[in-house]
C-alpha positions in Angstrom: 0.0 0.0 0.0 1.0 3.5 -0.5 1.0 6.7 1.2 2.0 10.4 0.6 3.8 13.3 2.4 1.4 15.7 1.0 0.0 16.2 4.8 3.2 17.1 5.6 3.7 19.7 2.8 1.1 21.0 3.3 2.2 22.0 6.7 5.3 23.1 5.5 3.5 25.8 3.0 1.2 26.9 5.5 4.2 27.2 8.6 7.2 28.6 6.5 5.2 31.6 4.6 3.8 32.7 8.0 6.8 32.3 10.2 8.8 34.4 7.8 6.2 37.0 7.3 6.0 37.4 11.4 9.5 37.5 11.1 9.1 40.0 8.2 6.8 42.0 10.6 7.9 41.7 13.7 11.6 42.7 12.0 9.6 46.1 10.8 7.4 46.9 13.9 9.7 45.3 17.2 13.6 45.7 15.3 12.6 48.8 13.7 13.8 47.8 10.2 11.4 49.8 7.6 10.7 47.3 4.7 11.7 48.9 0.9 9.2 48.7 -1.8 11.4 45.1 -3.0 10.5 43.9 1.1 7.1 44.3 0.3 7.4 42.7 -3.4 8.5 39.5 -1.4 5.7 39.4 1.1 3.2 39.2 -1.8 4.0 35.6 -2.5 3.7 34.6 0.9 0.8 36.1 1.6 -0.6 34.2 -1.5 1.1 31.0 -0.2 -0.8 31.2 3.3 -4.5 31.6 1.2 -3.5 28.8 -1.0 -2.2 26.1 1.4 -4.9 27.2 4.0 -7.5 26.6 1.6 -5.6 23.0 1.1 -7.2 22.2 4.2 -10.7 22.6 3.2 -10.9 21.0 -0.1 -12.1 17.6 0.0 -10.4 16.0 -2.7 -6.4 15.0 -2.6 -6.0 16.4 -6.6 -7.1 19.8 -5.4 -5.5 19.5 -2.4 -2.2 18.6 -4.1 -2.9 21.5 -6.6 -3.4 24.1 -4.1 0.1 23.2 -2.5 1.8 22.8 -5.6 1.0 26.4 -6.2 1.5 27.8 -2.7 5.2 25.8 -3.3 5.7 28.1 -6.3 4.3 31.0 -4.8 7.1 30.7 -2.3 9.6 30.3 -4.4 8.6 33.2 -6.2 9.5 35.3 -3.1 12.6 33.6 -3.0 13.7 34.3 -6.1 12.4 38.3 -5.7 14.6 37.6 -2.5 17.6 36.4 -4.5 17.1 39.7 -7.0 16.7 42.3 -4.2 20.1 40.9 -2.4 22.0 41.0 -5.6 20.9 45.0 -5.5 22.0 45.1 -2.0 25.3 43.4 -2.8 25.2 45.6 -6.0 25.5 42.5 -8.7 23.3 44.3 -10.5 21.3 47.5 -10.6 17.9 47.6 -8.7 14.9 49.3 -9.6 14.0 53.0 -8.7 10.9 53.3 -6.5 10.5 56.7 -6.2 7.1 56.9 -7.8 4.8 59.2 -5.6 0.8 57.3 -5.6 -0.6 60.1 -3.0 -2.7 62.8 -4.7 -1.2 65.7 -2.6 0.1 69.1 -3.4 2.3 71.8 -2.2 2.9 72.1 1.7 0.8 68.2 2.4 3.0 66.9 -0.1 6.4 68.3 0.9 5.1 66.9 4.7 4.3 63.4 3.8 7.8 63.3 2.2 9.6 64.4 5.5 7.2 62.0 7.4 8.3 59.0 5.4 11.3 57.0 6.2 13.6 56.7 3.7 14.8 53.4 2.9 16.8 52.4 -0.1 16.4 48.9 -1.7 20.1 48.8 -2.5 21.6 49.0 1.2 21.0 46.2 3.8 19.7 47.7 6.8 20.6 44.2 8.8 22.9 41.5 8.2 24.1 38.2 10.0 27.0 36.5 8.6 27.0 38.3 5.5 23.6 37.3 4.5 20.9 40.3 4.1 17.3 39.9 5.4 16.4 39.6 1.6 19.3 36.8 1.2 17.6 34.9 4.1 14.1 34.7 2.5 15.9 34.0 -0.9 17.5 30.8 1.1 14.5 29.8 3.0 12.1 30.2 0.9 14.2 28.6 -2.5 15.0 25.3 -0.1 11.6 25.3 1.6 9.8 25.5 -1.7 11.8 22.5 -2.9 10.8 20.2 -0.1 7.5 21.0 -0.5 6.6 20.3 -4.0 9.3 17.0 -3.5 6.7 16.0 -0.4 3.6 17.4 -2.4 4.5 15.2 -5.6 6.7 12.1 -3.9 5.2 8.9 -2.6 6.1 7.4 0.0 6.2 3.4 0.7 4.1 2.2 3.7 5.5 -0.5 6.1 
């Protein structure tokens, strides 16, 4: 008879997207490190991943099951490899975007103010660092390797004894 891991990677893309966005958050709002406009391009994915692998849990049949944590997998890995772009800026590999697009519809004195108010953070400077690795390198490495494990448990079967 055979089993699968898919309960287990389905774990795995529900736990690893929302212990690195608490980590994400709790970086910003407890360490003080304001996310840059390429922080919040790899939350997205993670974000996603939690819906997807949370609504894993609810389906009824395995294919959609499997489906849904297939793509939460690449979802994931999507932020990883946003993760491994934004820490080549910050090593400056290569050049970064410019995010210095203005969305709010102020004018004069209101906009000159929300401009002082907001903190400046540049995408290609790490603001923390352990062992030479960049909060963006971190998510690029946990999320590349934790995306691989899942869709290896999500598609592998497994022999029961």
């Amino acid at each position: 008879m055979r089993a699968n891991d898919l309960p287990l990677a389905r774990w795995i893309a529900l736990l690893l997207p929302i212990l690195l966005i608490v980590g994400a958050l709790g970086s910003q709002y407890l360490g003080g490190l304001y996310p840059c406009e390429m922080c919040h391009w790899q939350r997205w994915p993670h974000y996603a991943a939690i819906v997807l692998a949370a609504l894993s849990f609810f389906v009824p049949r395995t294919r959609a099951k499997r489906a849904l944590v297939i793509m939460a997998a690449l979802a994931v890995l999507g932020s990883g490899l946003i993760g491994v772009f934004h820490a080549g800026v910050e090593y400056h590999w290569w050049p970064g975007v410019t995010a210095c697009a203005n969305h709010l519809n102020l004018s004069g004195g209101d906009l000159l103010a929300a401009i002082v108010r907001a903190p400046i953070v540049r995408c290609d400077v790490a603001q923390w660092s352990f062992l030479g690795i960049s909060l963006a390198g971190f998510n690029a490495i946990l999320s590349i390797a934790g995306a691989l494990i899942i869709l290896k448990l999500a598609i592998r079967k497994r022999r029961r004894r």
